[in-house]
C-alpha positions in Angstrom: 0.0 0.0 0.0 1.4 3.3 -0.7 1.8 6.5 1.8 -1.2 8.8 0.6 -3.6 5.9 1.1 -2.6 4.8 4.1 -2.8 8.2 5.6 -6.3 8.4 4.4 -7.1 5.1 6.1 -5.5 6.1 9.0 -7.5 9.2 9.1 -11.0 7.9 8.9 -10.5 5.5 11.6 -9.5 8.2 13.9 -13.0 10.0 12.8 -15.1 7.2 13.2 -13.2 6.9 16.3 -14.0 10.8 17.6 -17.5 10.2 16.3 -17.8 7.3 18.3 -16.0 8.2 21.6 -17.3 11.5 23.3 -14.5 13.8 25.2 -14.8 13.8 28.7 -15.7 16.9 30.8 -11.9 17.7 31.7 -10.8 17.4 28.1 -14.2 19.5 26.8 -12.7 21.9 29.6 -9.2 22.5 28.1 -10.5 22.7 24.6 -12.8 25.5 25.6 -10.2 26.8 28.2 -7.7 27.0 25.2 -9.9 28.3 23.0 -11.1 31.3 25.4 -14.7 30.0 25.5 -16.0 30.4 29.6 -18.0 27.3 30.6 -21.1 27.6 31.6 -21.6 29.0 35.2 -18.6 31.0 35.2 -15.6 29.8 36.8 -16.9 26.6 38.2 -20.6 27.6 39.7 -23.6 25.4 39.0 -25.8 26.8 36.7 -28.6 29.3 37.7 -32.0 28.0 37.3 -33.8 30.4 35.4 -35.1 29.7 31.9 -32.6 32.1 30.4 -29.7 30.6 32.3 -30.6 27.4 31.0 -30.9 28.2 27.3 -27.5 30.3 27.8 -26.1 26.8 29.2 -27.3 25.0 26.7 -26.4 27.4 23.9 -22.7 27.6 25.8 -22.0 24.1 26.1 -23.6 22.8 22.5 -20.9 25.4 20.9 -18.3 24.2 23.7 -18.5 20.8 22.7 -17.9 21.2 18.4 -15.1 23.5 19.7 -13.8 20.8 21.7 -14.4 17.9 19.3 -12.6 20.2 16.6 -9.5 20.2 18.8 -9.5 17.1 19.3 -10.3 16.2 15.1 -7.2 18.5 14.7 -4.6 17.0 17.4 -6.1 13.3 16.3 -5.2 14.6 12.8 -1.5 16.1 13.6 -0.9 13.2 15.6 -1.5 10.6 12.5 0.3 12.7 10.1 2.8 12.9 12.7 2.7 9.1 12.7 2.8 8.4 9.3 5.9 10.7 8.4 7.6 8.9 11.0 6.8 6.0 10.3 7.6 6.1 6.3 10.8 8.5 6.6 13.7 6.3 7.2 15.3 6.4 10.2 18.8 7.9 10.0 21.3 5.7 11.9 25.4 6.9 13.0 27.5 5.1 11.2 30.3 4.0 12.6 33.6 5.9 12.4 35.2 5.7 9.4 38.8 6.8 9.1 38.2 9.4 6.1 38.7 8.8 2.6 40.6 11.0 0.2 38.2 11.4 -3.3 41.4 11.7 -5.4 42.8 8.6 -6.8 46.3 8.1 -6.5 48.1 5.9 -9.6 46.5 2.3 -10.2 49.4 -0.3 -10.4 48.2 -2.7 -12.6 49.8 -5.9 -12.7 51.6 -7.1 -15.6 50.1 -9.6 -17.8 52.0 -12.5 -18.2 53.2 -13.6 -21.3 52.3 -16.8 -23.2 55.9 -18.0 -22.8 55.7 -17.0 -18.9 52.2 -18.5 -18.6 53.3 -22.0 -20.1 56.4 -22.0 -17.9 54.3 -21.7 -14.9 51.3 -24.5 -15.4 51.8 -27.4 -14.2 52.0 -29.1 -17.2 54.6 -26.8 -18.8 57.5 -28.4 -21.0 61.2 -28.6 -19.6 63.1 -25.2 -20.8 65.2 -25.7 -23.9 68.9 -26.7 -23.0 71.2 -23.5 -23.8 73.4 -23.8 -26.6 76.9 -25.0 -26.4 79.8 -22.8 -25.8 81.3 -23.3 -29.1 78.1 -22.3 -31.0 77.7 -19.5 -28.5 81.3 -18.3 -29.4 80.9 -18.9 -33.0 77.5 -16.3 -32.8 78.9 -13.6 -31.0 80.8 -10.4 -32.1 84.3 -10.6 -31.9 85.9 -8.2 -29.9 87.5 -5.2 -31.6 91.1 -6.6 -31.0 90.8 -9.4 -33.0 88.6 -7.5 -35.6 91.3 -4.9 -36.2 94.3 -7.7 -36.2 91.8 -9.5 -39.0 91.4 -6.5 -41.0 95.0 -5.3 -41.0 96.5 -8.8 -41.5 98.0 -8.9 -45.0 96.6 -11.1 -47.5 98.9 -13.5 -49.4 99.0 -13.1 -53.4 96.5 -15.3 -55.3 96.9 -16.1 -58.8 94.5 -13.7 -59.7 96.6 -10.9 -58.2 100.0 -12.0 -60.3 98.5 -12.6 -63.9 98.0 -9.6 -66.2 95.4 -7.5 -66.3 93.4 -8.0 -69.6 90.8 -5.4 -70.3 88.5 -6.9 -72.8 87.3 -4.6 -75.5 83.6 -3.4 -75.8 81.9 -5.1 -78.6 82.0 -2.1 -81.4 85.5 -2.2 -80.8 86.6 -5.5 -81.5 84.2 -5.5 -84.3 85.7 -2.9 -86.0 89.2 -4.9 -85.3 87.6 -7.7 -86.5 86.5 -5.9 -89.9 90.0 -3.7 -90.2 91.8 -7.5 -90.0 89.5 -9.0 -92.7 90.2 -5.9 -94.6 93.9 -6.5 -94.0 93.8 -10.0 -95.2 91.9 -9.2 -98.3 94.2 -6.7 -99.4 97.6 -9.3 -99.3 95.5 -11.6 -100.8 94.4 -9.7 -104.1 98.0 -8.7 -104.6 99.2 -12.2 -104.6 96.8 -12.8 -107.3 98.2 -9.7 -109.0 101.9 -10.5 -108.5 100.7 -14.9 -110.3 99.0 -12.8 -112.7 101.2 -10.1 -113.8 103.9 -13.1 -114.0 101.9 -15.5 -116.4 101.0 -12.5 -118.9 104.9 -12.4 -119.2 104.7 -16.1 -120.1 106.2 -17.3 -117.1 103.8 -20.2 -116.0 106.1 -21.7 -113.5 107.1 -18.6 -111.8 102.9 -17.7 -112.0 102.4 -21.5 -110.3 105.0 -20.7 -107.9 103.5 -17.7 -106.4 100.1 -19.6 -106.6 101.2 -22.3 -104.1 102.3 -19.2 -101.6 99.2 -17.9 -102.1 97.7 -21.0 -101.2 100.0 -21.8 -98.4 99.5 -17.9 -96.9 95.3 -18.3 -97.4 93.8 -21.9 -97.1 90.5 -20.5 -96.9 90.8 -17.2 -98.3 87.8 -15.1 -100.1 89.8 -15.3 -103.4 90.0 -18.8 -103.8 88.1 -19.5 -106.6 89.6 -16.7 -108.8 92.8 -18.7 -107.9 91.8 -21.8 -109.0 91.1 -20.7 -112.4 94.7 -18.5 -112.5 95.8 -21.7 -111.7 94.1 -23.6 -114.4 95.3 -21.0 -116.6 98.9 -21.3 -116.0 98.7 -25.5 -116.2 97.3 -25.0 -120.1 100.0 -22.4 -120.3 102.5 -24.8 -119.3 101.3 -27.7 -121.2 99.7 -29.6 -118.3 96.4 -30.3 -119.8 95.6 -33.1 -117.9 96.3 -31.5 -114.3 94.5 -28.4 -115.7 91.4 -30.7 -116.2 91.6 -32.4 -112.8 92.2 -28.6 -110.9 89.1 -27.3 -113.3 86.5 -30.4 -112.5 84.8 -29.0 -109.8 84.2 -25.3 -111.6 83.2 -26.8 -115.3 79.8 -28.6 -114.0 78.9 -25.1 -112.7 76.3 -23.0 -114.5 77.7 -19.2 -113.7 80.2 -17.2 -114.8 82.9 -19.1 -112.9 81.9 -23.0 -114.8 81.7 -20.7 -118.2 85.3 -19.1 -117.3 86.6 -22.7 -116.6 85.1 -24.3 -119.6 86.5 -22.0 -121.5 90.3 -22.1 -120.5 90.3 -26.0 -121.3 89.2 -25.3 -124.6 92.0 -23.4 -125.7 
């Protein structure tokens, strides 16, 4: 049930309750003392027995007793709402004494967290740590110290064979082409004026001297670019010389030809 009802509960059972219960005559005489009303025959005389004296007795004490039974309705009232505030306000209780307490926060430590490695090590169940390494592997990891760092990098280094053979700078590749070209060129050239010198002696009718100079040529350029123009000075020079036969057997691999070179050939064994 909540406060407001209650009180009103509370309230008209203390009027059914003033309703009910009449004041007495000392209480009907302190509510009309207090509220400056005389009773009837002055202070404390019987009442006079006269007609008018009556009615101004009864008249007295019928307005005596509402004042008194309003008093009373208003102290019956005061005390229940004196009641019920007491009743529903809480009651305040001391506490005990508490050493006082400082509002400001001072720096929370918070405890590390331990790591997953830290964690495993502590559980029961946690593997044996890992054995250290060995000295040697250890040593062989570490820095050296700057002693023997400085003695390693000022120790002279013996002489390797790369050290003692010459220096060869190879050229870049336009170079040694052009070298390359400039020799064929050079080659070219001696060759032609062999051929010149054979030729130049066969058109003075010297055949053996022209054959001679031949065999240089081919001695000096097995594979030279002029070799089949000397095949057929050669030919040339045999037929000059009367030495039809070798002429034929020089000129058998030009005469099946069809070019200028098989015509050429054919031709000099026709003479």
């Amino acid at each position: 049930m909540s406060t407001p009802d209650h009180v009103d509960v509370l309230a008209e059972e203390l009027l059914e309750a003033a309703r009910s219960e009449a004041p007495s005559a000392e209480a009907r005489a302190r509510a009309m003392a207090s509220l400056g009303v005389t009773p009837p025959g002055g202070g404390g005389g019987t009442p006079q027995g006269d007609g008018s004296g009556a009615a101004t007795a009864t008249g007295g004490t019928g307005v005596g007793l509402k004042g008194a039974a309003i008093v009373t309705l208003a102290g019956l009232a005061a005390l229940a709402l004196w009641r019920v505030s007491s009743v529903g306000a809480p009651v305040a209780t001391p506490a005990p004494h508490e050493p006082p307490t400082s509002t400001a926060r001072g720096p929370e430590t918070v405890e590390p967290a331990l790591a997953p490695s830290s964690a495993a090590s502590l559980s029961p169940g946690a593997q044996e740590p890992a054995a250290p390494a060995s000295p040697l592997a250890s040593a062989s990891a570490g820095v050296r110290p700057a002693g023997e760092a400085s003695s390693h990098a000022h120790r002279p280094r013996a002489p390797t064979v790369a050290d003692t053979a010459p220096h060869v700078v190879a050229p870049p590749p336009a170079a040694a082409s052009a070298s390359s070209d400039a020799r064929r060129g050079d080659d070219l050239a001696a060759e032609l004026a062999e051929l010149e010198r054979a030729r130049a002696r066969l058109r003075t009718g010297d055949a053996t001297g022209a054959l001679s100079l031949l065999d240089a040529h081919a001695a000096h350029h097995p594979k030279g670019v002029l070799s089949t123009e000397a095949t057929l000075l050669r030919v040339e020079a045999l037929v000059a010389a009367g030495r039809m036969d070798e002429a034929k057997r020089v000129a058998g691999p030009l005469v099946d030809r069809r070019d200028l070179t098989g015509e050429r050939a054919r031709r000099l064994l026709a003479r």
